[in-house]
PQR file of N, CA, C, O and H, with PARSE charges and radii, in Angstrom:
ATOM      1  N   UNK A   1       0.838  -1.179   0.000 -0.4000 1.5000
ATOM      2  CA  UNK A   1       0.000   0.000   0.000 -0.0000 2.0000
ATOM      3  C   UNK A   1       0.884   1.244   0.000  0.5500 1.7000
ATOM      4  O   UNK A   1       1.870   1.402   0.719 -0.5500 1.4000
ATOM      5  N   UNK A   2       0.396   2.124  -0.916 -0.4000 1.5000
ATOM      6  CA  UNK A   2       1.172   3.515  -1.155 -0.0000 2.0000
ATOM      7  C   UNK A   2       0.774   4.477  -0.281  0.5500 1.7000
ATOM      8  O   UNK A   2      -0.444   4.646  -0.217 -0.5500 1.4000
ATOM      9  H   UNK A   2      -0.406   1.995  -1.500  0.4000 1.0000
ATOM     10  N   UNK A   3       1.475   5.163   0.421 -0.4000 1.5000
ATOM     11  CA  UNK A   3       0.513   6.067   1.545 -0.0000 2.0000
ATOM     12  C   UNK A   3       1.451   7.806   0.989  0.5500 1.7000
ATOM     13  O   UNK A   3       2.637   7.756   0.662 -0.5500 1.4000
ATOM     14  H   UNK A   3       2.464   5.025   0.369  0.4000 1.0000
ATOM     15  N   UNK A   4       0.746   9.030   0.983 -0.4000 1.5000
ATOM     16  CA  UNK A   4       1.209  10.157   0.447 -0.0000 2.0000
ATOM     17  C   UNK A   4       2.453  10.905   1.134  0.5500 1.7000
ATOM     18  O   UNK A   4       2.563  11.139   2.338 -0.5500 1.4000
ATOM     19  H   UNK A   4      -0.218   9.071   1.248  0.4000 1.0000
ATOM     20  N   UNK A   5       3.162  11.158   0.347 -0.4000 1.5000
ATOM     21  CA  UNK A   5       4.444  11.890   1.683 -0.0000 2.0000
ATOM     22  C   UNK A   5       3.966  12.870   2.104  0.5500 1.7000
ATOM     23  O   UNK A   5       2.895  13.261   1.641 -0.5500 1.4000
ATOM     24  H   UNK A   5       3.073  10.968  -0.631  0.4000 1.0000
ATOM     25  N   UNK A   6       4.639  13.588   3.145 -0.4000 1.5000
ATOM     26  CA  UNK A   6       4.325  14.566   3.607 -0.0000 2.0000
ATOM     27  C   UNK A   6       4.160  15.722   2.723  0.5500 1.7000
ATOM     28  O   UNK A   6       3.251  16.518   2.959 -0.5500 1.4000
ATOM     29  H   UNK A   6       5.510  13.271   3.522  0.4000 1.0000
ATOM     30  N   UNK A   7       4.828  15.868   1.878 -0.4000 1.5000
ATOM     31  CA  UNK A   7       4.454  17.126   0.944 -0.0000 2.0000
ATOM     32  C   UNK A   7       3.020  16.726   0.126  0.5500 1.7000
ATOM     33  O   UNK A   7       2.266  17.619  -0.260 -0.5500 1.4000
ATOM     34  H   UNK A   7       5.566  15.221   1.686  0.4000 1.0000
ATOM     35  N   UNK A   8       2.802  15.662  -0.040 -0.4000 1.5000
ATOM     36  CA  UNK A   8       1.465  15.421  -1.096 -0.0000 2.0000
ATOM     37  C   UNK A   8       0.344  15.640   0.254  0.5500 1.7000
ATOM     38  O   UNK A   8      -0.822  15.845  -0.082 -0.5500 1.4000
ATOM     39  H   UNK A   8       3.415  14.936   0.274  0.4000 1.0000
ATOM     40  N   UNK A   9       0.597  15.611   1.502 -0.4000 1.5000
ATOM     41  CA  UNK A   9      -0.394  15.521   2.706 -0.0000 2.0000
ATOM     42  C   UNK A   9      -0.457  17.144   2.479  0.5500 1.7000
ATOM     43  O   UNK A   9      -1.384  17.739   1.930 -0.5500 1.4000
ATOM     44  H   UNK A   9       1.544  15.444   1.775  0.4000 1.0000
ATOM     45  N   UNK A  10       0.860  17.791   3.080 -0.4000 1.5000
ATOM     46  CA  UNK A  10       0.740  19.268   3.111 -0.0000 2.0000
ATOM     47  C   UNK A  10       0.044  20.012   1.932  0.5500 1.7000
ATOM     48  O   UNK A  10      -0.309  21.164   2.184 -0.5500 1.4000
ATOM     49  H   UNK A  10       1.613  17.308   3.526  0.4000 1.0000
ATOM     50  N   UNK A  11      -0.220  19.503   0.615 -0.4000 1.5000
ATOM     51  CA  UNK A  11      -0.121  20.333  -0.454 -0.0000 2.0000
ATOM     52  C   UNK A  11      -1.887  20.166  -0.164  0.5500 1.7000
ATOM     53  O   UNK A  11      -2.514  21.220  -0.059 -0.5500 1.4000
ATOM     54  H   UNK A  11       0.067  18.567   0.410  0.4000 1.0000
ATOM     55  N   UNK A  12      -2.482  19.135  -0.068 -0.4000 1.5000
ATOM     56  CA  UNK A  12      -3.513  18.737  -0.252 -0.0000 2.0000
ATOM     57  C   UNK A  12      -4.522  19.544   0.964  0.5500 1.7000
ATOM     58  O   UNK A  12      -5.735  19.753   0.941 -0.5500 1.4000
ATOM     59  H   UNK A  12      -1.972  18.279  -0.153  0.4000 1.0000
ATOM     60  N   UNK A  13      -3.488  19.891   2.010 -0.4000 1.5000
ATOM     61  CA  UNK A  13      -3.940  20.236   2.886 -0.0000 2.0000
ATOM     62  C   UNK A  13      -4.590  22.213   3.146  0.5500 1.7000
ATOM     63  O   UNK A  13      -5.397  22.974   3.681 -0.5500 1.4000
ATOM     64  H   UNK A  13      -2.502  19.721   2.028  0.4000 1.0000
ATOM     65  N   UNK A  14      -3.289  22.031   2.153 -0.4000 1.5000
ATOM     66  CA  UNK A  14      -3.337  23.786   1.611 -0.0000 2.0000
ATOM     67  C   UNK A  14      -4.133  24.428   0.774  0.5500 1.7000
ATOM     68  O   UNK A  14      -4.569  25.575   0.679 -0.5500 1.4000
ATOM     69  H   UNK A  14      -2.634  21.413   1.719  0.4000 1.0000
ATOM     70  N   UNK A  15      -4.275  22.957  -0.096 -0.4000 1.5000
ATOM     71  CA  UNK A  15      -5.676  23.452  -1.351 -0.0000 2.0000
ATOM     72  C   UNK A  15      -7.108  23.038  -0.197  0.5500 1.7000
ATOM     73  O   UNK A  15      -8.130  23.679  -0.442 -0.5500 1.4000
ATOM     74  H   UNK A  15      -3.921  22.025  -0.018  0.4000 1.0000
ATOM     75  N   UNK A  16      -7.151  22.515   0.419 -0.4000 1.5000
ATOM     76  CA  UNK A  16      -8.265  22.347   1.092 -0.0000 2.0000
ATOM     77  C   UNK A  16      -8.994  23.765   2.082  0.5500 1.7000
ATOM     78  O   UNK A  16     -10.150  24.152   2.253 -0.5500 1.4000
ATOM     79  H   UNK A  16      -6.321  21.994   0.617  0.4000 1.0000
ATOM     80  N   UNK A  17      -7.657  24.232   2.571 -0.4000 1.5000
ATOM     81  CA  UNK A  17      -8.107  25.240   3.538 -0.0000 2.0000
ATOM     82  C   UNK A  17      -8.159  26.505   2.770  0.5500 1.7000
ATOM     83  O   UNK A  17      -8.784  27.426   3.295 -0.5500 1.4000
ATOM     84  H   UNK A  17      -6.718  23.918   2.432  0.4000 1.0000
ATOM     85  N   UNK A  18      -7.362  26.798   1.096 -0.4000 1.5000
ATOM     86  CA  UNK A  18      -7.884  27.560   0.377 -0.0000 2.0000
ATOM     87  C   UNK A  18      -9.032  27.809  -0.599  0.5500 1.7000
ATOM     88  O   UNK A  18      -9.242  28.688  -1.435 -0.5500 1.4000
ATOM     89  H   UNK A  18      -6.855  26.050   0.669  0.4000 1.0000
ATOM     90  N   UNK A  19      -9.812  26.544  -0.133 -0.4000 1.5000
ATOM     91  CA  UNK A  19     -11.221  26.675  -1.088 -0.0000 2.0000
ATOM     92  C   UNK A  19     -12.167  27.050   0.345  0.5500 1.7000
ATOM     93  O   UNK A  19     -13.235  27.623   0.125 -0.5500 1.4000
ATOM     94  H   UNK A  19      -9.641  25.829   0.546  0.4000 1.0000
ATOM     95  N   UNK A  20     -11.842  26.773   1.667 -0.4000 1.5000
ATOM     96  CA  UNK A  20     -12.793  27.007   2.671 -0.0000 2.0000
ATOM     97  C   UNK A  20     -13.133  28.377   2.806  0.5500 1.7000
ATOM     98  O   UNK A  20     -12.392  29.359   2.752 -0.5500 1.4000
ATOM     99  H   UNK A  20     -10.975  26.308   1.845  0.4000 1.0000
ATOM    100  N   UNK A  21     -14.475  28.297   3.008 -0.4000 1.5000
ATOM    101  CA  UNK A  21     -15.082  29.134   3.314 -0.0000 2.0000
ATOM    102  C   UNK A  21     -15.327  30.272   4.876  0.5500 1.7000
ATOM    103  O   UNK A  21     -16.044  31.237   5.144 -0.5500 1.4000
ATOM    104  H   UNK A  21     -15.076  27.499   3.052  0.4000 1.0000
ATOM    105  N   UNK A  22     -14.279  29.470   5.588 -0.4000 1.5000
ATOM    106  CA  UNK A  22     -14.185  29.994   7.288 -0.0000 2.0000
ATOM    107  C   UNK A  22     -13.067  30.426   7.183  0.5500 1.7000
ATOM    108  O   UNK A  22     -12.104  29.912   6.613 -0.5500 1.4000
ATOM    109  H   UNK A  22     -13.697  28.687   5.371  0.4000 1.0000
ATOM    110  N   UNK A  23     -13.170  31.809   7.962 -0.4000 1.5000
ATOM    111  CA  UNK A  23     -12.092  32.641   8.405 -0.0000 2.0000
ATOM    112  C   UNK A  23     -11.138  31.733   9.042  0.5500 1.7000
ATOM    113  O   UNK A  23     -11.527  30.641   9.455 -0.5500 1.4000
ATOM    114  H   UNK A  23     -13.952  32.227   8.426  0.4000 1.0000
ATOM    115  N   UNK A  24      -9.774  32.145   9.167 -0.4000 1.5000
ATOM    116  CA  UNK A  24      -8.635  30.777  10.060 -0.0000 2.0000
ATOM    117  C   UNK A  24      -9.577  30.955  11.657  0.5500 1.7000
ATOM    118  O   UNK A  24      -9.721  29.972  12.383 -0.5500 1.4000
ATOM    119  H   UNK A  24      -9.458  33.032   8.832  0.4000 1.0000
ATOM    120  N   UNK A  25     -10.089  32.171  11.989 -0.4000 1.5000
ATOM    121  CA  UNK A  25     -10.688  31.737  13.618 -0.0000 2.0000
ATOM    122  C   UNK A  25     -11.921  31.092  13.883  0.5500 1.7000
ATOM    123  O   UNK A  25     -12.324  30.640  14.955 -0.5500 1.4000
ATOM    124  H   UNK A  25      -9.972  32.970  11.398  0.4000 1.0000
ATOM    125  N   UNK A  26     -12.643  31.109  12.418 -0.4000 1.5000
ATOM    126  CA  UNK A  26     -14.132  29.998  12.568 -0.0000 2.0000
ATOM    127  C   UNK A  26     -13.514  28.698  12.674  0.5500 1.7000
ATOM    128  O   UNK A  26     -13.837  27.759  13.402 -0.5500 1.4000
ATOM    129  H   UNK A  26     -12.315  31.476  11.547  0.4000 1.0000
ATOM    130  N   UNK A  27     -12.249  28.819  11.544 -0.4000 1.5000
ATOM    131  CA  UNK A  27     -11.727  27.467  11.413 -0.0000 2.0000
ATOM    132  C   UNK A  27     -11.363  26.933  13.012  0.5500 1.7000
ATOM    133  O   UNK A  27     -11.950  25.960  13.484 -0.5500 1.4000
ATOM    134  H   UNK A  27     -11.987  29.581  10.953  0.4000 1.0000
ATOM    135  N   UNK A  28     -10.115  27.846  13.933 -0.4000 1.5000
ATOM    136  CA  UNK A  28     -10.176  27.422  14.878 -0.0000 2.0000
ATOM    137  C   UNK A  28     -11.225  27.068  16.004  0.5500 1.7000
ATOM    138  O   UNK A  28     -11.179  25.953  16.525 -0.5500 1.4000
ATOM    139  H   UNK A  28      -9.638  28.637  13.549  0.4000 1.0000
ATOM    140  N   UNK A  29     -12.001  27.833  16.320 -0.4000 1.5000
ATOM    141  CA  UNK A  29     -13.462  27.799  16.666 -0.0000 2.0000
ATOM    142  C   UNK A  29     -14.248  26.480  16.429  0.5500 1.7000
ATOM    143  O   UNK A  29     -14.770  25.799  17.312 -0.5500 1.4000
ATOM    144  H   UNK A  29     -12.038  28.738  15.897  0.4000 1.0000
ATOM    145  N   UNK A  30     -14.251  26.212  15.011 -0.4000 1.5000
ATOM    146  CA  UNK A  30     -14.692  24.978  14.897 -0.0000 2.0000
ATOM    147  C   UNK A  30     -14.110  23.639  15.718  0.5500 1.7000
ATOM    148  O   UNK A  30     -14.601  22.958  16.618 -0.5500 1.4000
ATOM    149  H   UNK A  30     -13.828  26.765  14.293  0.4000 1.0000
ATOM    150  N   UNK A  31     -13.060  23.585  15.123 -0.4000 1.5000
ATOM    151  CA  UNK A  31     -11.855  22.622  15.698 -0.0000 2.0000
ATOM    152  C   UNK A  31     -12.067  22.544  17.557  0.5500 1.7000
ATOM    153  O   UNK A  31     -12.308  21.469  18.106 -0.5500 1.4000
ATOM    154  H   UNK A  31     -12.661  24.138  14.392  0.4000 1.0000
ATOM    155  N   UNK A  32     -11.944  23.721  18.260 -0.4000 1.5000
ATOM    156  CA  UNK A  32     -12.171  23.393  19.608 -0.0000 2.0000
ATOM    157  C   UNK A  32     -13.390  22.815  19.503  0.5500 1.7000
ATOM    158  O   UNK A  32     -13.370  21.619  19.790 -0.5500 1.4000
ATOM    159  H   UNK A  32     -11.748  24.595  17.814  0.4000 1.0000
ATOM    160  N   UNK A  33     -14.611  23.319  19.143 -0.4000 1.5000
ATOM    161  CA  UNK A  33     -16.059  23.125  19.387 -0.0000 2.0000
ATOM    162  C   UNK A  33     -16.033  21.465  19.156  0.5500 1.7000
ATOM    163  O   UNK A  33     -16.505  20.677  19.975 -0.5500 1.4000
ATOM    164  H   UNK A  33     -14.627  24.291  18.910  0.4000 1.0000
ATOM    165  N   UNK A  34     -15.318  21.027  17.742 -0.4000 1.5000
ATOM    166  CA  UNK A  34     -15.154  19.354  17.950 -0.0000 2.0000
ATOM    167  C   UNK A  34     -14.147  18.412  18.545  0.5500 1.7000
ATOM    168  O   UNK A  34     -13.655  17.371  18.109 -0.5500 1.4000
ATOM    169  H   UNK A  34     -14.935  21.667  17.077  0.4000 1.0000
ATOM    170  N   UNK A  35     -13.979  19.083  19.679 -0.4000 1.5000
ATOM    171  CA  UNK A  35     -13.092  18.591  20.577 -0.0000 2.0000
ATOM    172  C   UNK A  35     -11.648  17.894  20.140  0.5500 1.7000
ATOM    173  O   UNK A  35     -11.139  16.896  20.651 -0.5500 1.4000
ATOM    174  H   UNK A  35     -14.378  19.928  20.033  0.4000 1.0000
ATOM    175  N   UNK A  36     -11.097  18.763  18.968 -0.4000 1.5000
ATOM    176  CA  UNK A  36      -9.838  18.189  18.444 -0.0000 2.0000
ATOM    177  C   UNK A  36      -8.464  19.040  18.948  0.5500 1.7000
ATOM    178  O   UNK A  36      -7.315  18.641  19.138 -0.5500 1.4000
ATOM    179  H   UNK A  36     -11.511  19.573  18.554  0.4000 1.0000
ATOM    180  N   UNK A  37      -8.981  20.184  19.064 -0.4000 1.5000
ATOM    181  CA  UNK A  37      -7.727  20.788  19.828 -0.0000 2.0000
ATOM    182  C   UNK A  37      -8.168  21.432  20.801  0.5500 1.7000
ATOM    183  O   UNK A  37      -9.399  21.439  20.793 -0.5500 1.4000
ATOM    184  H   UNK A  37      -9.915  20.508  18.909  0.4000 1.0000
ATOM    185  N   UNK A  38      -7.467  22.291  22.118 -0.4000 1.5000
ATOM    186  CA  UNK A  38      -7.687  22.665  22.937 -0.0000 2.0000
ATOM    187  C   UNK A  38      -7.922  23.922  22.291  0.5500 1.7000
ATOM    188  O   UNK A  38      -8.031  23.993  21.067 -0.5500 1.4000
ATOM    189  H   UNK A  38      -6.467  22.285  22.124  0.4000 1.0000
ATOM    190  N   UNK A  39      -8.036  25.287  23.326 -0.4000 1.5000
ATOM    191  CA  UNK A  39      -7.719  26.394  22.965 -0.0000 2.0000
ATOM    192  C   UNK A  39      -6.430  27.149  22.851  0.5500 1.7000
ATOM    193  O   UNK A  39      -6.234  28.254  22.347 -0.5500 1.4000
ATOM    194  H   UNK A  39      -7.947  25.229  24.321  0.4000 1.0000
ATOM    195  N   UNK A  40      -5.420  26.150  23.545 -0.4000 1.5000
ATOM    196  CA  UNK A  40      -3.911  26.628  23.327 -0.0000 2.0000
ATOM    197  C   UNK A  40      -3.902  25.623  21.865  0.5500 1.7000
ATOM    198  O   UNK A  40      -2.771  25.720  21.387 -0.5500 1.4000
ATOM    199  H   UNK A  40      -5.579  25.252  23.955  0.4000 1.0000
ATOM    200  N   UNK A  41      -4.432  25.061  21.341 -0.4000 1.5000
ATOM    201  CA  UNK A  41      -4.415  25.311  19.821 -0.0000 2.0000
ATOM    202  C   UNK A  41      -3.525  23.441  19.925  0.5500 1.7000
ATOM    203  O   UNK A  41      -3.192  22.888  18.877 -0.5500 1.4000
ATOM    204  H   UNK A  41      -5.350  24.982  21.728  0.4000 1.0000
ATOM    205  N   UNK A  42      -3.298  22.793  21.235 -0.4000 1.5000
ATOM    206  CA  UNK A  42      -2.743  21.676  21.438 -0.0000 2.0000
ATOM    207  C   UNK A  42      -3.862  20.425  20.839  0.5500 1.7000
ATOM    208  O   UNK A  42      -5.078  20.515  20.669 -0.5500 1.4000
ATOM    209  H   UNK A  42      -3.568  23.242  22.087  0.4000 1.0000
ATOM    210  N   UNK A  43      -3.175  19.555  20.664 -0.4000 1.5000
ATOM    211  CA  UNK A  43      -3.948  18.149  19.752 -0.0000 2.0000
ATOM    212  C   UNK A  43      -4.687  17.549  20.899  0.5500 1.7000
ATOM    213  O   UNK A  43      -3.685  17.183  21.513 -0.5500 1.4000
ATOM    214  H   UNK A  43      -2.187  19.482  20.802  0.4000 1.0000
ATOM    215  N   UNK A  44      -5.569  17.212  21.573 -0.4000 1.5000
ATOM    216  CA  UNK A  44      -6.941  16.727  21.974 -0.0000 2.0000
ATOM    217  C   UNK A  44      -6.409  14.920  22.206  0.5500 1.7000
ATOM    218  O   UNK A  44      -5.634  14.451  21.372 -0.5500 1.4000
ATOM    219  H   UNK A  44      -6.383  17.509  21.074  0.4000 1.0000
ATOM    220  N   UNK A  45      -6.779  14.258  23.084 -0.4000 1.5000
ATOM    221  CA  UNK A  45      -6.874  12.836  23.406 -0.0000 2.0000
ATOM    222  C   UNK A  45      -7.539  12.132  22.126  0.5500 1.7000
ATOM    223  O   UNK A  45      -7.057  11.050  21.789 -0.5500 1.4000
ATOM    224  H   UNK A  45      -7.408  14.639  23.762  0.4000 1.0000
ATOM    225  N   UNK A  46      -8.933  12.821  21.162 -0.4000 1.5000
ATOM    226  CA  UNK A  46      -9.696  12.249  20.841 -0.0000 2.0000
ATOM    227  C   UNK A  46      -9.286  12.406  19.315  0.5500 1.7000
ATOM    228  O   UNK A  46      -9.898  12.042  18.311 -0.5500 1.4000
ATOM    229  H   UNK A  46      -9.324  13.699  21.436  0.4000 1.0000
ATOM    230  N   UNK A  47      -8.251  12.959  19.419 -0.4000 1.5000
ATOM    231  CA  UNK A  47      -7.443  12.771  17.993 -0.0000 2.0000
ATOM    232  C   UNK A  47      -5.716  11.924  18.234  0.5500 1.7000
ATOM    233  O   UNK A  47      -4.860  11.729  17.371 -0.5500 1.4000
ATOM    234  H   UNK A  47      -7.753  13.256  20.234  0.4000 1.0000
ATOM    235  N   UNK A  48      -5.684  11.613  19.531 -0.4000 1.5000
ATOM    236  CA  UNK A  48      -4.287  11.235  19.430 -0.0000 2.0000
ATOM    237  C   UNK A  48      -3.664  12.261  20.238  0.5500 1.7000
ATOM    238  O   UNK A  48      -2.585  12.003  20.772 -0.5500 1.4000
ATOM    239  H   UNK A  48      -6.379  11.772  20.232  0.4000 1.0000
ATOM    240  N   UNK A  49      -4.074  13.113  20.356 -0.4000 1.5000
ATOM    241  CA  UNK A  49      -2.990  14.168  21.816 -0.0000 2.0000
ATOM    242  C   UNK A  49      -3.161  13.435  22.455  0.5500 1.7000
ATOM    243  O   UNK A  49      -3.598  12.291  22.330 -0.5500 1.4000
ATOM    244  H   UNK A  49      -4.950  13.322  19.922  0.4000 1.0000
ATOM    245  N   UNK A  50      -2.512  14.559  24.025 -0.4000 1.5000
ATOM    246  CA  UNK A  50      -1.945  14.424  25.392 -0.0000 2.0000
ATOM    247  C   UNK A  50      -3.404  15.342  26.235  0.5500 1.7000
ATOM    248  O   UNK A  50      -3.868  15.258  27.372 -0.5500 1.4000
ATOM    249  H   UNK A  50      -2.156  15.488  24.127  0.4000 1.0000
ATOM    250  N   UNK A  51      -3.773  16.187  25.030 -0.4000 1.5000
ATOM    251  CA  UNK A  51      -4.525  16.675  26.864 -0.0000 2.0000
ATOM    252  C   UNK A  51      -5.900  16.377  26.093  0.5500 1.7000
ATOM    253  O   UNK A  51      -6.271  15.838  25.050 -0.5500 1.4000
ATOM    254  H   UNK A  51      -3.396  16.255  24.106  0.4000 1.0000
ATOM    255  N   UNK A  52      -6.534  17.144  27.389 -0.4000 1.5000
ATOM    256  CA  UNK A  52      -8.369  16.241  27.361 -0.0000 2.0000
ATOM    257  C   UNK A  52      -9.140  17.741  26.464  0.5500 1.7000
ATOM    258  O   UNK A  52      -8.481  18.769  26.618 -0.5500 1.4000
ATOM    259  H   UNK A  52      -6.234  17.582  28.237  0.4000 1.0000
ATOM    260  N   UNK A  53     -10.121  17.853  25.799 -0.4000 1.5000
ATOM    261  CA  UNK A  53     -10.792  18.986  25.277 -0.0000 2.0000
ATOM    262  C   UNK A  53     -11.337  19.672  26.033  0.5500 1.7000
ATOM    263  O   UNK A  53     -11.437  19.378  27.224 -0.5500 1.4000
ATOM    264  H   UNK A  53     -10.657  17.018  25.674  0.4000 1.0000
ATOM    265  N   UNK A  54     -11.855  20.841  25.466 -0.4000 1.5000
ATOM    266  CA  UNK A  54     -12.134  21.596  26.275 -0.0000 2.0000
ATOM    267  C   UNK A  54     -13.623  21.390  26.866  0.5500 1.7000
ATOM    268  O   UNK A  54     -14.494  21.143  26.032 -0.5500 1.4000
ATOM    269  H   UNK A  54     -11.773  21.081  24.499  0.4000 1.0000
ATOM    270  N   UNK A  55     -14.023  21.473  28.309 -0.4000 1.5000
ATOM    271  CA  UNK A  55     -15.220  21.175  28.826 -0.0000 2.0000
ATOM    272  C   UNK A  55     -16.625  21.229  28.376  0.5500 1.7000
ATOM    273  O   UNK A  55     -17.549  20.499  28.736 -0.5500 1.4000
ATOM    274  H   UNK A  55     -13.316  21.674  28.986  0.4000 1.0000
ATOM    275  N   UNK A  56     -16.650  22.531  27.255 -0.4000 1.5000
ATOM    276  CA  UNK A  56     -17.991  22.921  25.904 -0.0000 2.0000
ATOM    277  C   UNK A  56     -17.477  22.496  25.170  0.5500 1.7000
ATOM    278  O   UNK A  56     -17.241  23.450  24.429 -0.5500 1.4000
ATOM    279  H   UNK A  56     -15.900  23.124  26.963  0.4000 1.0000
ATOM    280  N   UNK A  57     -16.966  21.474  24.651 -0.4000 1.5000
ATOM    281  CA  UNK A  57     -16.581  20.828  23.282 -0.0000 2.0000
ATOM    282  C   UNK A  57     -17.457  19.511  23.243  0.5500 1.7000
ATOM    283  O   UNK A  57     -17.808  18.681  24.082 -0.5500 1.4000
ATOM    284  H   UNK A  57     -17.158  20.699  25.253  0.4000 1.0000
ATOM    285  N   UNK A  58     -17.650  19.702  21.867 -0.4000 1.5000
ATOM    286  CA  UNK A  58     -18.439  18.088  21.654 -0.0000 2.0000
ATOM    287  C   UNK A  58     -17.590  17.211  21.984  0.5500 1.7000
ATOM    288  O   UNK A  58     -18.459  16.364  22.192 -0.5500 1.4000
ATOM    289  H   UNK A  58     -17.364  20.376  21.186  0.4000 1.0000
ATOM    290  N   UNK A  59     -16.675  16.683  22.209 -0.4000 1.5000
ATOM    291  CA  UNK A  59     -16.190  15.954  22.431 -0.0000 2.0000
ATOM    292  C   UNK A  59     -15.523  15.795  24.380  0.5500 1.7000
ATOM    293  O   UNK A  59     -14.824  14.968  24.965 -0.5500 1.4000
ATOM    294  H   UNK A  59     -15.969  17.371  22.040  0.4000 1.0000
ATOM    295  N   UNK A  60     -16.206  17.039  24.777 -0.4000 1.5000
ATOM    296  CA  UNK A  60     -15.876  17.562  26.279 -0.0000 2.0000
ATOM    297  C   UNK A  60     -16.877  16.484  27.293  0.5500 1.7000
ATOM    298  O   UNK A  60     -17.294  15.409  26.861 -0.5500 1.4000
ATOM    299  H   UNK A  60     -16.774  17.711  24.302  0.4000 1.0000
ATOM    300  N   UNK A  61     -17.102  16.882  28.394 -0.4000 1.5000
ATOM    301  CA  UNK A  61     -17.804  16.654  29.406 -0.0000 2.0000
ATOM    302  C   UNK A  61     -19.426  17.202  29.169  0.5500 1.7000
ATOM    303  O   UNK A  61     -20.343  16.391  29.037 -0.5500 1.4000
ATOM    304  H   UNK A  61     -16.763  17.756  28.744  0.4000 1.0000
ATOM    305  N   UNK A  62     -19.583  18.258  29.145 -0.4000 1.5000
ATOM    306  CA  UNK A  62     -20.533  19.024  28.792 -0.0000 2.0000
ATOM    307  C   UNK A  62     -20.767  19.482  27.486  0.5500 1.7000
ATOM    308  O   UNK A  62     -20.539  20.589  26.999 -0.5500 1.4000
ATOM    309  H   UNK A  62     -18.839  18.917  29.252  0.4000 1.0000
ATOM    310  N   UNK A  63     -21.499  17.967  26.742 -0.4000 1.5000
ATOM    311  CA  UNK A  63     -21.679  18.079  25.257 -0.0000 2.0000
ATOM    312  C   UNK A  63     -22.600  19.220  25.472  0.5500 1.7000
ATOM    313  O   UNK A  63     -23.173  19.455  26.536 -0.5500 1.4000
ATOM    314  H   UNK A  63     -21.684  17.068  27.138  0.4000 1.0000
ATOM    315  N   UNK A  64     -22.746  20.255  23.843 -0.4000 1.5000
ATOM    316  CA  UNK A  64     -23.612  20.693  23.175 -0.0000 2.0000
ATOM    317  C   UNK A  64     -23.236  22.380  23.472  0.5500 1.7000
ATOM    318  O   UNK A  64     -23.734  23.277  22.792 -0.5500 1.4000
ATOM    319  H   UNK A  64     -22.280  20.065  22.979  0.4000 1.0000
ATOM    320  N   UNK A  65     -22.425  22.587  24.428 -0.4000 1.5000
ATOM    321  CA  UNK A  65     -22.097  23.853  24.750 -0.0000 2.0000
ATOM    322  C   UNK A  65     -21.491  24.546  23.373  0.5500 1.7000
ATOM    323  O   UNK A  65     -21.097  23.933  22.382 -0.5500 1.4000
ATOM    324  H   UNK A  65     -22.021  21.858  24.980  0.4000 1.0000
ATOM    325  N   UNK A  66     -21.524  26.293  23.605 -0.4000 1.5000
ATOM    326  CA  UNK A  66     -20.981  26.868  22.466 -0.0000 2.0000
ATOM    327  C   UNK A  66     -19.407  27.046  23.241  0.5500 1.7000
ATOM    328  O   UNK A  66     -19.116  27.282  24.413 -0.5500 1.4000
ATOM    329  H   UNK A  66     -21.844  26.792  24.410  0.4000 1.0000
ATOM    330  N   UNK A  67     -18.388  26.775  21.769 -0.4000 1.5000
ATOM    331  CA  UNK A  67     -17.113  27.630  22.413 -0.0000 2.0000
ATOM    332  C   UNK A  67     -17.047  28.880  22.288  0.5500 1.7000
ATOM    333  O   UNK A  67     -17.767  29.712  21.734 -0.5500 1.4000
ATOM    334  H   UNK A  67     -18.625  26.584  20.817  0.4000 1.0000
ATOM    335  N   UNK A  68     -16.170  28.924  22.822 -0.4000 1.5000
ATOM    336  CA  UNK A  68     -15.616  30.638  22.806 -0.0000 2.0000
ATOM    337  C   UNK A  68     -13.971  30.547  22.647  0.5500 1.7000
ATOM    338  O   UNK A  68     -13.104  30.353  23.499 -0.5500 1.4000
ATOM    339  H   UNK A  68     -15.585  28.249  23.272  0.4000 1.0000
ATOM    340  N   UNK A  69     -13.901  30.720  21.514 -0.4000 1.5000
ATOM    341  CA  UNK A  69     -12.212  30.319  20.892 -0.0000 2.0000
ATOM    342  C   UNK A  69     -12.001  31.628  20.171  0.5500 1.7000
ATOM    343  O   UNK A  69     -10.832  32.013  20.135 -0.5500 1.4000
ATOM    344  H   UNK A  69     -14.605  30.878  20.822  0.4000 1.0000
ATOM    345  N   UNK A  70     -12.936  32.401  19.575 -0.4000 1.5000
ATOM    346  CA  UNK A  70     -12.600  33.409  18.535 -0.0000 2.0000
ATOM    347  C   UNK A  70     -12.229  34.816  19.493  0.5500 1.7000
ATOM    348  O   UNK A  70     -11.901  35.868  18.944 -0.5500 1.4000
ATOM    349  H   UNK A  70     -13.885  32.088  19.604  0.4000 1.0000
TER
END
């Protein structure tokens, strides 16, 4: 199985976030709200980090809350 190098990951990654439609802080915003990174912007347990999400994150303690990241 062929898996993409890092530059075919990065490139793909760059055309992706340049067709999006969210500002980079909805983008971040989003991202906490699905419990993938914290608000220090750190990788989440529920992606493979070290720390736990944030407490209003879907993926938190207290599903359904709004964040406040922006």
């Amino acid at each position: 199985m062929n898996f993409p190098t890092p530059q075919e990951v990065a490139r793909e990654a760059r055309e992706a976030l340049a067709k999006s439609k969210e500002s980079p802080q909805e983008h971040f915003a989003r991202l906490v709200r699905l419990g993938w990174i914290n608000l220090q912007g750190e990788v989440t347990r529920l992606m493979g980090g070290d720390v736990e999400p944030e407490p209003f994150s879907q993926g938190g303690p207290e599903k359904g809350s709004e964040a406040k990241a922006s």
